[in-house]
TIMARPA-273771 format. One record per residue: residue in three letters; z, y, x of N, C-alpha, C in turn. Coordinates in steps of 0.2 Angstrom, whole numbers, plus 5000, padded with zeros to 4 digits. Layout:
alaZYXZYXZYX...
***
This chain:
unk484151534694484151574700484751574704unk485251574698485951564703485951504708unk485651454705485751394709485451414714unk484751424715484451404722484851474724unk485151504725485551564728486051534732unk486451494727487151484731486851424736unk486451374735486251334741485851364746unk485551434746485451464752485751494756unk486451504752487051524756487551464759unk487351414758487751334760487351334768unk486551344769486151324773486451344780unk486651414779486951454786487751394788unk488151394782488751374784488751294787unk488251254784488251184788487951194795unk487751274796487251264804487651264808unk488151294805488751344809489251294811unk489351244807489851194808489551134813unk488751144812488451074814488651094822unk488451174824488451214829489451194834unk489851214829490251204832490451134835unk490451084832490450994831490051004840unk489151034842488950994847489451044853unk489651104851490151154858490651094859unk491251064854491651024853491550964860unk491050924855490750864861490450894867unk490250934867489850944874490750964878unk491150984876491851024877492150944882unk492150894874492450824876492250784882unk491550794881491050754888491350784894unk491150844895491450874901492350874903unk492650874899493350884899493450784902unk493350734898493150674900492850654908unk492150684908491650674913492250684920unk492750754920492950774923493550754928unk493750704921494550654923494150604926unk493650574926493250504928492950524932unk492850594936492650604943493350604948unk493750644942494550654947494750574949unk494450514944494850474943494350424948unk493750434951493350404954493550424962unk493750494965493950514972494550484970unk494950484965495750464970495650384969unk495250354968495050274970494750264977unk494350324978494150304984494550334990unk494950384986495550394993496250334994unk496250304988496650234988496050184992unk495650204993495450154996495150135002unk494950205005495150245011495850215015unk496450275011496850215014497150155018unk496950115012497050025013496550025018unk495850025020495650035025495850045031unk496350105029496550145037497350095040unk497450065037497850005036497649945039unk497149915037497149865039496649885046unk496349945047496049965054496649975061unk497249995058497750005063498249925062unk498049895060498449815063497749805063unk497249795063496849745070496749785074unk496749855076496849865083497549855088unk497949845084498749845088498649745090unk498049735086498249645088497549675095unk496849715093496349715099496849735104unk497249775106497749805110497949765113unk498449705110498849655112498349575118unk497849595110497349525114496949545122unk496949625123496449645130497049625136unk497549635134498149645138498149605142unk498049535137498149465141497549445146unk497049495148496749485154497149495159unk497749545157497849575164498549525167unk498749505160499549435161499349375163unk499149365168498949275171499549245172unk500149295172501049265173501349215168unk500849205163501149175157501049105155unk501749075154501849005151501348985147unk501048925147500548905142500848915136unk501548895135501848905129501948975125unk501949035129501849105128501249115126unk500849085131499949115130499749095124unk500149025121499848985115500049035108unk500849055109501249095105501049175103unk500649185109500349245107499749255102unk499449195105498549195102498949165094unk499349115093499249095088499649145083unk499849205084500249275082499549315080unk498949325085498549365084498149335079unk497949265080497449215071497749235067unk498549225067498949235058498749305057unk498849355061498849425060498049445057unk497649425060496949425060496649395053unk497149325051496849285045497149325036unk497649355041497949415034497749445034unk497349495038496849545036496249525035unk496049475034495349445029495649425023unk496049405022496549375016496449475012unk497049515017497049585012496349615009unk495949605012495149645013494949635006unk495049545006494749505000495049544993unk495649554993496049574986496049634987unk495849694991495649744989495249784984unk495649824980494849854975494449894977unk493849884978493349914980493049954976unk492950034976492350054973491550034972unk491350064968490850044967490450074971unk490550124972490150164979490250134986unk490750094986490850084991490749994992unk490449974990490249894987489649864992unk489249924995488749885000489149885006unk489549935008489749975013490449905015unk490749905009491449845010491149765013unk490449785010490249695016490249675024unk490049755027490249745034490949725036unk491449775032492149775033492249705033unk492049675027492349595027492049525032unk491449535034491049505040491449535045unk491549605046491749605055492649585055unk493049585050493649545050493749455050unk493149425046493149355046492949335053unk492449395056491949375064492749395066unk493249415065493649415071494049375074unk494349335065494849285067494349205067unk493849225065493449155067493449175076unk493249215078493249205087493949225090unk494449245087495149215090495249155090unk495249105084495349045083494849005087unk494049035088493948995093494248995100unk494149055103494249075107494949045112unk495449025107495948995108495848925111unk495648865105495348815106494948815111unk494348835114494048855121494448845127unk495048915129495348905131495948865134unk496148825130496548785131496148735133unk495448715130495148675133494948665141unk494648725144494648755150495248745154unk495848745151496448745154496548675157unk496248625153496348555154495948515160unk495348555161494748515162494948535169unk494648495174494448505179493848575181unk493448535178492748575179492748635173unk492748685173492848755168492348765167unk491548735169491048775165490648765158unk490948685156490748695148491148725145unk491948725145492448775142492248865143unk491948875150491848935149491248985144unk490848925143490248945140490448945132unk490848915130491448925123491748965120unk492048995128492449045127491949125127unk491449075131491049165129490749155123unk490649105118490149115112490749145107unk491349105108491949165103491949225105unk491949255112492149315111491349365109unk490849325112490249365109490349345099unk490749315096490749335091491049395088unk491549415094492149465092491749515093unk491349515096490749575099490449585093unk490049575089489649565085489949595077unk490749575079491249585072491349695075unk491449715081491349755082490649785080unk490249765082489449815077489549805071unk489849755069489849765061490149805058unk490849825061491249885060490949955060unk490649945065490250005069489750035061unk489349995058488949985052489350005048unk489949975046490249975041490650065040unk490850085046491150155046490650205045unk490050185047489450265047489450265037unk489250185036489350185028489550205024unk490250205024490750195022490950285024unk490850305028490950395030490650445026unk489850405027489350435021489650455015unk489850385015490150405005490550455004unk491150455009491750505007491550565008unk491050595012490850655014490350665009unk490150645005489650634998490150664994unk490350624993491050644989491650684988unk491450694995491950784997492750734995unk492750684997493450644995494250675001unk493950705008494650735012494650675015unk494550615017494750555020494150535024unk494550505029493950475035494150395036unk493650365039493950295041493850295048unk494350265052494650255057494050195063unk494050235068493750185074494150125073unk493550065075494150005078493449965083unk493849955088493349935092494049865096unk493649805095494149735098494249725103unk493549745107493349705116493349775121unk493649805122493649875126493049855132unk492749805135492349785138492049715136unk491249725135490949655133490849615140unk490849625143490749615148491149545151unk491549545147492149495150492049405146unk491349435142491149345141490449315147unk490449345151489849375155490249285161unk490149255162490249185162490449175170unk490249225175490649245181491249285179unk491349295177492149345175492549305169unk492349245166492749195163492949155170unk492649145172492649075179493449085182unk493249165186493949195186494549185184unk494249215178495049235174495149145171unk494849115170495149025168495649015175unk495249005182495749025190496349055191unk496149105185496849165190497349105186unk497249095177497649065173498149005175unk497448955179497848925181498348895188unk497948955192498348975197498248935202unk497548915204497348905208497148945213unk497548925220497348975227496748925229unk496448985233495948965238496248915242unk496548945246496848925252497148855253unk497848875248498248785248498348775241unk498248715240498348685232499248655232unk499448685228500248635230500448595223unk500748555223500848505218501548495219unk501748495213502448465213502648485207unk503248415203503348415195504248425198unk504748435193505548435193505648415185unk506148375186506548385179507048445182unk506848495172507448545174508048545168unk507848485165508548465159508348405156unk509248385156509148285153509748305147unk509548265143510048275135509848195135unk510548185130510448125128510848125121unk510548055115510948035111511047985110unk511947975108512348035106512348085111unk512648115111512948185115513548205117unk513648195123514448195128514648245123unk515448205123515948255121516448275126unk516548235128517048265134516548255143unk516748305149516448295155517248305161unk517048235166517448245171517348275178unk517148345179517048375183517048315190unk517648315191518048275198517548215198unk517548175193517148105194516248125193unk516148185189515548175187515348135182unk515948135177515848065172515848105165unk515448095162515448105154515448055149unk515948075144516048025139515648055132unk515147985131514747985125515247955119unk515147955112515147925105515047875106unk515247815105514847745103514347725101unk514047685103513447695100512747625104unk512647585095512447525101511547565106unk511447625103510747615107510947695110unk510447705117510347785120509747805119unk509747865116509047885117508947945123unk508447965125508548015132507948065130unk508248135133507648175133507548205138unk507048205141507048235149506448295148unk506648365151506248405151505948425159unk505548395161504848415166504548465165unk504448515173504048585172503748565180unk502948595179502548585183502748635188unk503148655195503148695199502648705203unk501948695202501348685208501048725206unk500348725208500148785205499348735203unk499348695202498648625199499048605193unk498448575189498448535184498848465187unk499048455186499548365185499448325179unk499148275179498848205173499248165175unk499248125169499648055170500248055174unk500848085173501248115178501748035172unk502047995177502647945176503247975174unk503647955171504447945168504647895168unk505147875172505547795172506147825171unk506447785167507347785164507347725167unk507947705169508447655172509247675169unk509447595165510147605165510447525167unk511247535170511247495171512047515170unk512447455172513347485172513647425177unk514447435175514647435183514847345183unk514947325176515047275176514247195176unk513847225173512947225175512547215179unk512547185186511947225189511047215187unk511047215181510347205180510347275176unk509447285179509347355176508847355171unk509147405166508647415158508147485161unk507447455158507047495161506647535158unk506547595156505947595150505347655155unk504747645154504147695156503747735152unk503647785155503147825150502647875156unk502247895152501947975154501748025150unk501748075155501548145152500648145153unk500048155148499648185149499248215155unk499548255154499348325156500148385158unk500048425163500548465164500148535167unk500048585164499748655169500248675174unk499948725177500448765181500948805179unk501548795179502148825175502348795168unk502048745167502348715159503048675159unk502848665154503748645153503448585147unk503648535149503548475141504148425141unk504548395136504848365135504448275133unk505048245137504648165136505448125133unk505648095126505748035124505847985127unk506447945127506347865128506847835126unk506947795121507447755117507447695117unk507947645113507847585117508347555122unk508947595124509147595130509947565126unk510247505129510847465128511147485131unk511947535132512347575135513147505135unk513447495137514047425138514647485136unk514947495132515647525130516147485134unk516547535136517247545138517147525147unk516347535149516447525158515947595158unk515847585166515347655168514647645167unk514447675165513647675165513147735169unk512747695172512447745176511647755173unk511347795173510647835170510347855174unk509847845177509347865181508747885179unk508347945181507847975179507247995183unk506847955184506447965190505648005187unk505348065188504948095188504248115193unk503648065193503348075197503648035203unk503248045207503048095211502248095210unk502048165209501348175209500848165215unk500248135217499948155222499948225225unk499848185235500048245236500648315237unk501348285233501848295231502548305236unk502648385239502948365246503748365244unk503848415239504448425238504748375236unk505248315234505248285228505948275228unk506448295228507348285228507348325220unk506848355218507048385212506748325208unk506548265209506348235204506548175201unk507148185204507648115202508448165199unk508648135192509048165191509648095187unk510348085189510748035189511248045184unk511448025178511848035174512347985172unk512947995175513647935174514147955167unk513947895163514547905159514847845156unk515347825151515547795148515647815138unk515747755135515847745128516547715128unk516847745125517547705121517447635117
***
């Protein structure tokens, strides 16, 4: 009898412990549960952030890229410098997007984000290419239909943002996380792939008047190597380094307001003891309105210890009224 006594006073004590053990674990799960909810918001507010990051630099590039409707004043060589500032800028925020850590929650929603950033720098980088093709052409209406399928890409990177932020909003206000994700909108008006209002803007670019077309190229700088060390104001006379060959670099700017092809460069050197002239030719491509391109030419036998005289003739382009700026004459001597 004692036995079964003390074992029906053991029964209460293991119920009472088994009892404490599940308050314990239910204690752990929740204390636990609790940090991996805290631990899930402050992921998604890291992540929100990074978002709101990369939504304020592809808006300061949309900002920059609308502007340039309104700048037709601009060098090719600036208008190239700009665009190809807004590609890298645009190719780094698909680069950042990519190494982002995403929530899980946030995994469907992060796909738009990544389509409408890759849809953006894909249609800059086209957009560009286009352009400068347009630039080149006489006729602008296959260039302009180019430039409108890139910029209908940048459109379409805009609805995908659009998707992306309703998603992606959802979750955080599900979540009761405190964070929002930021408008980003690229093309302030769609309008402007609209094939009448590219024809335009190709025009203004390259600065064609209705009225009168004016034509005319200038050299507006000549270097040569070697490179004068000393200059004789009085005579006009500069003294080169020695040197059995001249190389020459001549930099031509289109002052017209037309595209100029095949635009000539002729060097001429000849000296005083000499009269036979060394002569070398070349051309420029292509020149827009307002560029600037440098042209090469080497090759050229200079005679040491007499005067040597350099002649540089550019153009004349068809139609070409102005021309005293297209000859430029350079006298020197080598020890």
């Amino acid at each position: 009898m004692r036995f079964i006594k003390r074992r029906r006073r053991a029964a209460p004590l293991r119920l009472l412990l088994l009892l404490i053990l599940i308050l314990a674990l239910i204690y752990l799960v929740g204390l636990i549960g609790g940090r991996f909810e805290k631990g899930r918001l402050k992921d998604l507010r890291a992540y929100a952030t990074s978002v709101d990051g990369i939504a304020r630099t592809s808006n300061k590039v949309a900002a920059d890229f609308n502007e340039l409707w309104e700048a037709t004043d601009l060098s090719e060589s600036e208008l190239r410098r700009r665009l190809d500032s807004y590609i890298e800028k645009s190719e780094e925020l698909v680069e950042e997007c990519g190494k982002m850590d995403v929530p899980r929650e946030m995994e469907d929603a992060h796909i738009y984000l990544s389509l409408c950033l890759e849809l953006r720098a894909k249609g800059l980088s086209s957009y560009k290419l286009a352009l400068f093709g347009a630039l080149e052409d006489i006729d602008v209406e296959v260039a302009s239909g180019q430039i409108a399928l890139a910029l209908k890409d940048i459109t379409l990177a805009d609805r995908a943002y659009s998707l992306y932020r309703v998603e992606a909003q959802g979750v955080l206000e599900k979540k009761d996380v405190g964070a929002s994700i930021p408008e980003s909108t690229f093309l302030k008006d769609e309008t402007v792939y609209e094939k009448t209002n590219l024809v335009d803007y190709i025009k203004r670019l390259k600065g064609v008047e209705e009225l009168e077309e004016v034509h005319g190229v200038a050299i507006t700088a000549l270097s040569t190597q070697p490179e004068q060390k000393k200059y004789d104001p009085a005579r006009g006379l500069a003294e080169l380094p020695r040197s059995e060959e001249l190389l020459v670099v001549i930099t031509v700017e289109n002052q017209g307001n037309q595209v100029e092809r095949d635009i000539p460069v002729v060097v001429t050197l000849k000296s005083e003891i000499d009269p036979r002239e060394q002569k070398r030719e070349t051309k420029m491509s292509s020149l827009l309105p307002g560029e600037k391109k440098t042209s090469t030419i080497s090759g050229l036998k200079p005679v040491a210890g007499v005067v040597n005289l350099l002649t540089v003739t550019v153009g004349p382009v068809p139609n070409e009224k102005y021309t005293r700026n297209n000859v430029r004459e350079f006298k020197f001597t080598m020890p």
